[in-house]
C-alpha positions in Angstrom: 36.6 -35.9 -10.3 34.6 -32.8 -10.2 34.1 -30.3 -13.1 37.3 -27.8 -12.1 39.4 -31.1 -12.7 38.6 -30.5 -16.4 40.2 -26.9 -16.8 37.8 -26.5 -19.6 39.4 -24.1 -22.2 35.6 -22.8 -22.4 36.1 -20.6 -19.3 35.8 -17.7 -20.0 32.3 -17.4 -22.4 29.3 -15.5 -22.0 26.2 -15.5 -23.5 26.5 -13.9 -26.7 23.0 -14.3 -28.6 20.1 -17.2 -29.0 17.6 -18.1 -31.4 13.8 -18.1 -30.5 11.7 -19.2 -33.4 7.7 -18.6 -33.5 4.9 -19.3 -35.8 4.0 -15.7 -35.8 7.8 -14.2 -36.3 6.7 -10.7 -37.0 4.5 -10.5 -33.9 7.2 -11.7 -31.9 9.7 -9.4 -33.4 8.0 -6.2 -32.6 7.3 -7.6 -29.1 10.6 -8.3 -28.5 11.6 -4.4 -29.7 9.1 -2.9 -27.9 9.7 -4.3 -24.4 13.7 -4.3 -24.8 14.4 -1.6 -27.4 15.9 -3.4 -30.1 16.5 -2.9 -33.2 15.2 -4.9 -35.9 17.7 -6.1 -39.3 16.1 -8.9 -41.6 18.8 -11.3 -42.2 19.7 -13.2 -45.6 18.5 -16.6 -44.4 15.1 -14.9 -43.5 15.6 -14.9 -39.6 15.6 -11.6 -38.1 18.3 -9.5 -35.7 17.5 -7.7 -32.9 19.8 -6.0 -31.0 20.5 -3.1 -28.7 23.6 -1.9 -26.1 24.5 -5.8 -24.7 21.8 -7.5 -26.1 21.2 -9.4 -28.8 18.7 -12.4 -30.1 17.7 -14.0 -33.8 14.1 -14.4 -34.3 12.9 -16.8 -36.9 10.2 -19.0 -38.6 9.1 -22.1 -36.6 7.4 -23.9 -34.0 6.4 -21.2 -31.3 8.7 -21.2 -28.5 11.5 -23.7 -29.6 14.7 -22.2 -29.2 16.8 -23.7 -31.4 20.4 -22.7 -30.3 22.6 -20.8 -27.3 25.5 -19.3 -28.6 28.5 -18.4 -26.3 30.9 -15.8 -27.0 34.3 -16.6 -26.2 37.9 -14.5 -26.3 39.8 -15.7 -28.9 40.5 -18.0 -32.0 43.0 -19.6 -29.7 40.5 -20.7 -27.0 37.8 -21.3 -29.6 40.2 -24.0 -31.0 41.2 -25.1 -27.4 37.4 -25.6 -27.5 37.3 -27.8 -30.5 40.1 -29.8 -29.3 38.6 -30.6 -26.0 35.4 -31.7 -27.5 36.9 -34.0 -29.4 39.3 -35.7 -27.3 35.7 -36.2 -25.1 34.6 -37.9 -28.4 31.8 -35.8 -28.5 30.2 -35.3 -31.8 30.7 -31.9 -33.2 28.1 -30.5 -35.5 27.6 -27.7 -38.4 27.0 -24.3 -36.2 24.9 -21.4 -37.3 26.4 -19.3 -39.2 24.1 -16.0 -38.3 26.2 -13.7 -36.0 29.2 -15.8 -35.4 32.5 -15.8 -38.0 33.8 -19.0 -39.7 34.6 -21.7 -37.4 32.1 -22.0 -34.5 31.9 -25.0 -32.6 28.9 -26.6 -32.4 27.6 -29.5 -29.7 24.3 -31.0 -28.4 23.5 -31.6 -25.1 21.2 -35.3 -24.0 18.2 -33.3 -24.5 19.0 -31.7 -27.9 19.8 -27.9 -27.1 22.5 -27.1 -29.5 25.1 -24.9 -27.5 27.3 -23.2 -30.1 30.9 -21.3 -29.2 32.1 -19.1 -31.5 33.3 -15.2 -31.8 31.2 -12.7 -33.1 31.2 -12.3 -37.2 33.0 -8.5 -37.6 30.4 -8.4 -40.9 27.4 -8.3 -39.2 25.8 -4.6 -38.1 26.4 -3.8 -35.1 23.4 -1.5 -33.4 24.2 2.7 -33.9 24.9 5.0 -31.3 22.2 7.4 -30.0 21.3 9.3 -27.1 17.5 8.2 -26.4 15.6 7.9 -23.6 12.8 4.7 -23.3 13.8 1.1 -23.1 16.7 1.3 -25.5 18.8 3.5 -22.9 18.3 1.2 -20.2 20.9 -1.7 -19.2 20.1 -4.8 -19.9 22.8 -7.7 -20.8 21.9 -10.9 -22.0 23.2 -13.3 -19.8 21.8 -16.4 -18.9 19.6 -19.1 -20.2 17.6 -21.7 -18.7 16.4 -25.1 -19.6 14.0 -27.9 -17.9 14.4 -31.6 -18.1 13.4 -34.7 -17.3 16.6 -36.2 -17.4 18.4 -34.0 -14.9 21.3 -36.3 -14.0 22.4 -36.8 -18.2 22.2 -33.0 -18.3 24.2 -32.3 -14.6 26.7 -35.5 -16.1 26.9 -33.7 -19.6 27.4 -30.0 -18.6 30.3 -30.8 -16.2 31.6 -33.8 -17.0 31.7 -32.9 -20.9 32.3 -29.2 -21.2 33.4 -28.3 -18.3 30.2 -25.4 -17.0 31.6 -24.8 -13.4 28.8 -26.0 -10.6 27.6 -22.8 -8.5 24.6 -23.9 -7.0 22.4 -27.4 -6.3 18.6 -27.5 -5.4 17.8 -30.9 -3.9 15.1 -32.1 -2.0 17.7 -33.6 0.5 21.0 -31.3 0.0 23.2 -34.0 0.6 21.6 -36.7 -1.7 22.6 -36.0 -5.1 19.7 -38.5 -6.4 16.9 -36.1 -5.1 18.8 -32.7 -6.9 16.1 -30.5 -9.2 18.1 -27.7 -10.5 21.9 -27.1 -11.1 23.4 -23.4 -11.9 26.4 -23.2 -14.1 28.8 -20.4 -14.8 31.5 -20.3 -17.6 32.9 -17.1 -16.1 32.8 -15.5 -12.9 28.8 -14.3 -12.5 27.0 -16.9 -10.5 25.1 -18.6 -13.7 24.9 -18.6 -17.1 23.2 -21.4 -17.9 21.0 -24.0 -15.4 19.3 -26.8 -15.7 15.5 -27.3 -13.6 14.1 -31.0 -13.3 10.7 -30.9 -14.7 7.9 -33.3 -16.3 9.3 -32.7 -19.8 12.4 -31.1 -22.3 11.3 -27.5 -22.6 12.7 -23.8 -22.6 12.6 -22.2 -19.4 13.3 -18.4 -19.2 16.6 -16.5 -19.9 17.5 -13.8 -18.3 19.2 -9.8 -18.8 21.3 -8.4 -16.0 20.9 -4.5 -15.2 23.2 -2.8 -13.2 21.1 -1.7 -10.2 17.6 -2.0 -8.2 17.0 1.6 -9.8 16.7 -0.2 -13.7 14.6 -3.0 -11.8 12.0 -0.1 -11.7 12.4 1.7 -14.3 11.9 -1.2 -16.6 8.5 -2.7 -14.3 7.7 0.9 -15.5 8.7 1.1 -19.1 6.7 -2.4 -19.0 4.0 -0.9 -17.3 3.8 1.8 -20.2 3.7 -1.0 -22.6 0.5 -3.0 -20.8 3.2 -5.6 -19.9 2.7 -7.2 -16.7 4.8 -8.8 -14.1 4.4 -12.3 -14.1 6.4 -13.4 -11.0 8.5 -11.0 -8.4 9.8 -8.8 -7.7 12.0 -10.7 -5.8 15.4 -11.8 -4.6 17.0 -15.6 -5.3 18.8 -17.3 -3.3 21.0 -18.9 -5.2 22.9 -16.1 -7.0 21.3 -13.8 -4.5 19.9 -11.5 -7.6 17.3 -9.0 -8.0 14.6 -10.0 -9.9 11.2 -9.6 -11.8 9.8 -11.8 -14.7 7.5 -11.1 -17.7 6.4 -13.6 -20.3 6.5 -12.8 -23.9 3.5 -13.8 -26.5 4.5 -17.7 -26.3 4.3 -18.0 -22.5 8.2 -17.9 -22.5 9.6 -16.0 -18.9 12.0 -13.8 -20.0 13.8 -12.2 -16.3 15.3 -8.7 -15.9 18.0 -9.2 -12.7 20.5 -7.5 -10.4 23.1 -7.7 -8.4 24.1 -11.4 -9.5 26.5 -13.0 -7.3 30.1 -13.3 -8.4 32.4 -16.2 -7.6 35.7 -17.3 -7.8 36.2 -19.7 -10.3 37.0 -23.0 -7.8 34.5 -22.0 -5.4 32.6 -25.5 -4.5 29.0 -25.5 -5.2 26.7 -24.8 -2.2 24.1 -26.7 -1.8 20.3 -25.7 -0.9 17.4 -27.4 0.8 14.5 -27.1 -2.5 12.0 -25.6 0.1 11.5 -22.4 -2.2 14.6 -19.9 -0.6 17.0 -20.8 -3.9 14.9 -19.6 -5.8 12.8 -16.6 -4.1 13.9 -15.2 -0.5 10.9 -12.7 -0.6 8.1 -14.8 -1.5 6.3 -17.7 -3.6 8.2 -19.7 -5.7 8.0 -20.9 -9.3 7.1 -24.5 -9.2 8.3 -26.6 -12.3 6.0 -29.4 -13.0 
């Protein structure tokens, strides 16, 4: 049985919002609204909001760079129940979801490594960012849109993510592409863009990177050079991946965290089968070097 075999009711979800906590949350906040023109709202639980046109993220007190949940949006009480239902008849154990920007009755669940992937619609009571015509960072596209993890237990995560919820397979990375046992990264979508969430094989749990989609190569530049303005400097790219065949750059932001501006991510067909790729650096950069999880 392969992971269409589920018809998981979470199909269609995208990534609404996730939390990023820091020791120093002020420093990360005005970071974070700098490079992506955000907006900044305190919030009652002493977190803060930042949000601008498609974009959104909660910032709170913590250990620097833990991100404590991912928070999918989905379309309707009806499939947010479909949701609940589904989990539970996979007996999985459902647990108290955040209660920041989503309305009453998110749905909650955590994955073999302990991310906490929460699915809920967005809370009608909480501000959403005012209208205006600026130029900077604020007026250029940028959706949120995937997020990233790496593991050391790759085949829990790969058994959990498609076996369990249902994330559709796009794309494997393996070291031989027709031994499953030698994979190192999965992609996932739970709608039609290539990924929304993936999963890289690494020496420990950690965050990876997550990701904003623009709309062209054009707003690949002009944010290098609205970054550029800021002292913010490329990290890795620009580039193209193979798998998702996206534009791409990355920065990282005052934890080490990659965050990656993209372009042109693939779309697919729902029961498209998952291609599979030699790991010999083209998934993940046709131009150039790769980024090498340890």
């Amino acid at each position: 049985m392969d992971s269409s075999d589920l018809e998981s009711p979470i199909w269609p979800a995208q990534l609404d919002h996730l939390r990023l906590d820091s020791d120093r949350p002020e420093a990360l906040s005005r970071f974070y609204a700098d490079a992506l023109g955000l907006d900044v709202l305190p919030l009652d639980d002493g977190s803060r909001l930042l949000q601008g046109p498609g974009r959104r993220l909660v910032i709170g007190a913590g250990q620097a760079n833990a991100r404590p949940y991912h928070a999918w949006r989905v379309q309707s009480r009806e499939q947010l129940e479909a949701i609940r239902e589904f989990l539970s008849a996979r007996r999985l154990r459902l647990e108290t979801a955040p209660r920041t920007l989503f309305a009453d009755g998110a749905v909650a669940v955590r994955d073999p490594d302990g991310w906490l992937n929460v699915f809920g619609l967005p809370d009608a009571a909480v501000p959403t960012p005012v209208a205006r015509n600026a130029s900077g960072a604020r007026s250029l596209p940028a959706r949120l849109q995937h997020v990233v993890v790496a593991s050391d237990n790759l085949p829990e995560m790969v058994e959990f993510y498609e076996r369990r919820l249902g994330f559709v397979p796009s794309d494997y990375v393996s070291v031989n592409p027709d031994d499953p046992a030698t994979r190192k990264v999965a992609f996932y979508r739970t709608d039609p863009e290539h990924h929304s969430f993936a999963v890289f094989a690494a020496s420990s749990v950690r965050p990876d990177h997550h990701a904003y989609e623009t709309s062209c190569w054009n707003d690949i530049r002009d944010w290098a050079d609205h970054l550029a303005n800021l002292d913010i400097p490329i990290w890795w790219g620009p580039g193209r991946h193979g798998a998702g065949n996206n534009l791409f750059f990355m920065i990282k932001d005052p934890h080490g965290h990659p965050i990656e501006f993209s372009a042109e991510l693939e779309v697919l067909p729902r029961y498209l089968p998952p291609r599979r790729w030699a790991s010999d650096g083209r998934a993940v950069n046709l131009w150039g070097s790769a980024w090498d999880r340890d």
